[in-house]
C-alpha positions in Angstrom: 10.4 17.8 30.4 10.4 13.7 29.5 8.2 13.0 32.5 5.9 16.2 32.1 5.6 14.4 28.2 4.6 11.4 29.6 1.9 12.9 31.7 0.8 14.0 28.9 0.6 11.6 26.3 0.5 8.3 28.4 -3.5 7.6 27.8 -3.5 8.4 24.0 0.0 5.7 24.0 -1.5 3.2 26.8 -4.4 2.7 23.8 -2.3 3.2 20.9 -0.3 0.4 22.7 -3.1 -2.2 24.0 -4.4 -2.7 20.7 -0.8 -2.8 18.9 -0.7 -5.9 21.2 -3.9 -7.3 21.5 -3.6 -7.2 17.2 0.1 -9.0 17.7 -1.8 -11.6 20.4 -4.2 -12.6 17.6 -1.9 -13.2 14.8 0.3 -14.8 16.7 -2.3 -17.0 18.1 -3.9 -18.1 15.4 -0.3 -18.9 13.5 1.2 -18.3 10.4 -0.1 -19.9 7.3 1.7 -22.7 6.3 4.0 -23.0 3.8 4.3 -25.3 0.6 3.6 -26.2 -3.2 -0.1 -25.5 -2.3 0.0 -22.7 0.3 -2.3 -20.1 -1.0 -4.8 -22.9 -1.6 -4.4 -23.7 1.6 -5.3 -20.1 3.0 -8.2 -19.6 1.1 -10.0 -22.3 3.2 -8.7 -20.9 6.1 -11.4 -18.7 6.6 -10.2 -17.1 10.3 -6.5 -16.3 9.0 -7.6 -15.0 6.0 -10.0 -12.4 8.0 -7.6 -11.7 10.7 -4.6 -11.4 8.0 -7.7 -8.8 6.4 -8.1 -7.4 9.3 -4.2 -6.9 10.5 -3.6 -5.2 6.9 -6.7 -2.9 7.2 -5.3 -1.7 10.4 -1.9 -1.3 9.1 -3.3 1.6 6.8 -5.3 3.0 9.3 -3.1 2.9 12.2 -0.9 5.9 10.6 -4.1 8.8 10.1 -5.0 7.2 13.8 -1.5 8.6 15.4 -1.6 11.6 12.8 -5.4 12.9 14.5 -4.8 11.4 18.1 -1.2 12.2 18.9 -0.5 14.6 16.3 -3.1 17.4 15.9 -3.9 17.9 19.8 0.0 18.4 20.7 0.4 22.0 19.8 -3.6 22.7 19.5 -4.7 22.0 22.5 -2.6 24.3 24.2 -3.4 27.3 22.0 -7.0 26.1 22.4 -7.2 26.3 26.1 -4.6 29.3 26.4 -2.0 27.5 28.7 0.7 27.7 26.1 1.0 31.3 27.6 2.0 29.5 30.9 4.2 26.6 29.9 6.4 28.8 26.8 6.9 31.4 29.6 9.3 28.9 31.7 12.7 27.9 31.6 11.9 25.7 29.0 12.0 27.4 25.7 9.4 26.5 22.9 11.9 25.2 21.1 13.2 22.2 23.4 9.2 22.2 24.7 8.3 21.1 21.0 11.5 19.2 19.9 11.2 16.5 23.2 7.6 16.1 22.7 8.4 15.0 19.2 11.4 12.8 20.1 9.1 11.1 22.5 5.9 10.6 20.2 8.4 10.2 17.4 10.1 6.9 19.0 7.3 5.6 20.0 5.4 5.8 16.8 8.6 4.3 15.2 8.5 1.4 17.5 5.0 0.2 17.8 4.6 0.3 13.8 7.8 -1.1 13.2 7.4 -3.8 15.4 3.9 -4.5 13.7 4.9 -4.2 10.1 7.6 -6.5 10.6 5.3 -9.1 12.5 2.6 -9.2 10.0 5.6 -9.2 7.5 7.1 -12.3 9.1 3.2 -13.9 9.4 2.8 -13.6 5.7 5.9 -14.7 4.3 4.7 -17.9 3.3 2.4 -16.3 1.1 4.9 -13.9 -0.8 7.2 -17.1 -0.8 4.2 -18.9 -2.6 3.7 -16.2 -4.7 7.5 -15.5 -5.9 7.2 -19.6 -6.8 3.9 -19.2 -9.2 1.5 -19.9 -7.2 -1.7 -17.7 -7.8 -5.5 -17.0 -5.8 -8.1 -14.6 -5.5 -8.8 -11.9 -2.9 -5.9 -10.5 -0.7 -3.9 -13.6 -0.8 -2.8 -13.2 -4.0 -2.5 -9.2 -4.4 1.2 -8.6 -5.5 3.6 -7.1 -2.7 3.7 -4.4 -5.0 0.4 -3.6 -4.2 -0.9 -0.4 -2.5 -2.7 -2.2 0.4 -0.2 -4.7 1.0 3.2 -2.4 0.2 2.3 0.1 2.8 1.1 -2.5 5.5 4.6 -3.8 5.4 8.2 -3.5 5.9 9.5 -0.2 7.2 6.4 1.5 5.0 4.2 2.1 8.3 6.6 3.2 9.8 7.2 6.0 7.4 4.1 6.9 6.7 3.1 7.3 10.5 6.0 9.7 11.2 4.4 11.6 8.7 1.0 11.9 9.9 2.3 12.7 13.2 4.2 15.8 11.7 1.2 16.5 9.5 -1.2 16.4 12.5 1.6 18.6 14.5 1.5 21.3 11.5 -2.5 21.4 11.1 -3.1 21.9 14.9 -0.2 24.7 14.7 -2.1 26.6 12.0 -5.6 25.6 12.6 -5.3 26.2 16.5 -8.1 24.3 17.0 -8.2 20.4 18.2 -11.2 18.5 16.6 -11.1 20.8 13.5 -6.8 19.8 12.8 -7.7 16.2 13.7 -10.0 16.6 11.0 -7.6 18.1 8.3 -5.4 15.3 9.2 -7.6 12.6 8.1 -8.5 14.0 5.0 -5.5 15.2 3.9 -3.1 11.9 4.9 -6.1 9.7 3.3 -5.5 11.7 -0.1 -1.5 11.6 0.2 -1.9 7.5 1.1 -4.4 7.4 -2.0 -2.3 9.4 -4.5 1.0 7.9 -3.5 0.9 4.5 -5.4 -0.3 6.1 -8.7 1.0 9.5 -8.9 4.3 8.9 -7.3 5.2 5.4 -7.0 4.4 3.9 -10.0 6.8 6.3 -11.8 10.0 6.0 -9.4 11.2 3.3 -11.7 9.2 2.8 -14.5 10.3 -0.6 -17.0 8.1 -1.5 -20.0 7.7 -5.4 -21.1 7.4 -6.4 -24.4 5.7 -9.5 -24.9 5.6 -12.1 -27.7 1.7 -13.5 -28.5 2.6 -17.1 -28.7 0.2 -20.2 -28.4 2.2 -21.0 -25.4 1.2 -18.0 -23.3 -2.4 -16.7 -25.1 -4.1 -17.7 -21.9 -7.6 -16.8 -23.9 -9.1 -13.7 -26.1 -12.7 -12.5 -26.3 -14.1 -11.3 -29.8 -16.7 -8.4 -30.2 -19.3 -10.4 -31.8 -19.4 -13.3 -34.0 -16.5 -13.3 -35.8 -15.6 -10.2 -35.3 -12.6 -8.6 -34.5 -10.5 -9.7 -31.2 -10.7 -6.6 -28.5 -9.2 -8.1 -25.6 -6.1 -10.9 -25.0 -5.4 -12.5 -22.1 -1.5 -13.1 -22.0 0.1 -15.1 -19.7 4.4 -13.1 -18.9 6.4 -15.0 -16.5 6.5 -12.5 -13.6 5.2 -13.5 -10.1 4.1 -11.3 -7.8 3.6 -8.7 -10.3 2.2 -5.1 -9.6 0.8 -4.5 -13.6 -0.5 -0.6 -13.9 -1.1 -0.6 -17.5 -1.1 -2.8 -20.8 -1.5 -2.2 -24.6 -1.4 -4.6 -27.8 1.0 -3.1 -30.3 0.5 -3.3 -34.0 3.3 -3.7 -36.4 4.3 -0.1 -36.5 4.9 -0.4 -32.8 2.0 2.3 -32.0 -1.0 1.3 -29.7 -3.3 -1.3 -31.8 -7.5 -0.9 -31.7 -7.7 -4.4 -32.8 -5.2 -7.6 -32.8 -3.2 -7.4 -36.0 -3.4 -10.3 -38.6 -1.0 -12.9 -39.7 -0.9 -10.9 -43.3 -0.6 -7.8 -41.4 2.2 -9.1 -38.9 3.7 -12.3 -39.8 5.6 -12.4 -36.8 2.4 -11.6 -34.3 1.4 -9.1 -32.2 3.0 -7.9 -29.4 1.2 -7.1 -26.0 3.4 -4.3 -24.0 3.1 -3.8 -20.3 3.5 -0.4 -19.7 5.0 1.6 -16.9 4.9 -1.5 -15.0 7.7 -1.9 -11.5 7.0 -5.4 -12.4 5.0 -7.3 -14.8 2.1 -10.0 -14.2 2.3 -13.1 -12.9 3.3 -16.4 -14.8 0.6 -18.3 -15.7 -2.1 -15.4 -14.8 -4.1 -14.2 -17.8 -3.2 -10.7 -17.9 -6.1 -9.0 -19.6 -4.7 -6.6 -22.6 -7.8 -4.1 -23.3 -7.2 -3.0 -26.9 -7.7 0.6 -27.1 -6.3 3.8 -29.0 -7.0 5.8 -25.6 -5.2 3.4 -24.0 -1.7 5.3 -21.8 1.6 4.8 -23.7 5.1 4.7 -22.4 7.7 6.9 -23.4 
């Protein structure tokens, strides 16, 4: 049953496989980015890692709804499609052990080859989240926070979690479909909504922490006005949080409720407070976090 398996799947895996290592090749290649007080600096001028470390995360996300359509859908489909599943679930083999090997096989090898990429380009990029955790700041991918959608589930054991569930959800929509290219299909659209809803709908309220913030002349990193001498509708405050994932903020007045404007000294001696809310972490130190003052503005309980 293992080596019928592998009859099977061995050219959808052989490609699966040659670009897992041809992508492991280049970043290993090309080297890590180097570590130190100016690190991120550093990779911003280095124009080929920064594209391949692009690159490497892009396929990261991708590579999941790639085994969910190629290796998932077409494993139960594909049979129905062309009628031999009348042939092989009348052998010795029952549909049961038929389905649950082909699964262990795919399974373990899904596990592997993500695993084993996650954890490179987690190793590759450590000097940046080490740069990061220390302060330092930049544009572009560089300095998105780990927290971040695209660079969360491009690392860690993330991948590998998420490809083990497209495979199963490309196994389901060629069971009930019936029909290759059309479940391959349904795959796609249906992991790329789960992988988009995820970080908002889901993740971001796991553990949710709010952050009240002081205004002080310390850490107003700027504010912008809505006309000439008018009233102040936006604050940039910097919180001492690197590597911060920051979903939401409001400005609070004195009666603690969401502020459409920036309070006064008569009307809040003590100053206003700028609230991170529903934040897993909070923004960066020394990065302006912009603080949009509005009464439509999301609250946390």
């Amino acid at each position: 049953m293992i080596w019928l398996t592998w009859r099977q799947f061995r050219f959808p895996a052989a490609v699966v496989f040659g670009a897992a290592v041809l992508l492991a090749l280049v970043l290993l290649m090309i080297g890590a980015p180097t570590a130190g007080d100016q690190a991120l600096a550093v990779f911003e001028n280095e124009l080929t890692k920064v594209r391949v470390f692009t690159f490497a995360t892009i396929a990261m996300l991708v590579l999941p709804a790639i085994i969910g359509m190629f290796w998932g859908a077409p494993l139960v489909a594909r049979e129905l499609e062309a009628g031999t599943h009348r042939l092989i679930w009348n052998q010795s083999v029952t549909r049961t052990r038929w389905l649950v090997t082909k699964l262990l096989v795919m399974g373990v090898a899904v596990a592997v080859i993500t695993g084993a990429l996650a954890l490179l380009l987690s190793w590759w990029a450590d000097a940046l989240t080490a740069a990061q955790l220390a302060g330092q700041e930049s544009e572009g991918i560089a300095g998105a926070p780990r927290m971040h959608p695209a660079i969360f589930d491009s690392r860690g054991i993330v991948p590998v979690g998420y490809a083990l569930f497209a495979l199963a959800l490309g196994v389901l929509a060629g069971t009930i479909i019936r029909r290759t290219v059309p479940a391959m299909a349904v795959t796609a659209v249906v992991f790329t909504l789960v992988q988009l809803a995820v970080p908002s709908l889901i993740r971001a309220q796991l553990n949710p922490v709010v952050k009240t913030t002081i205004v002080t002349p310390e850490n107003l990193g700027g504010f912008m006005m809505s006309g000439p001498g008018g009233p102040v509708i936006e604050l940039g405050v910097q919180i001492d949080a690197p590597g911060a994932w920051v979903i939401s903020s409001d400005t609070l007045g004195p009666d603690r409720s969401v502020a459409d404007r920036v309070p006064t000294r008569q009307e809040y001696p003590d100053g206003p407070d700028v609230r991170i809310a529903r934040p897993h972490v909070v923004s960066p130190s020394r990065r302006p976090q912009r603080s949009q003052l509005s009464s439509r503005a999301a609250r946390s309980g």
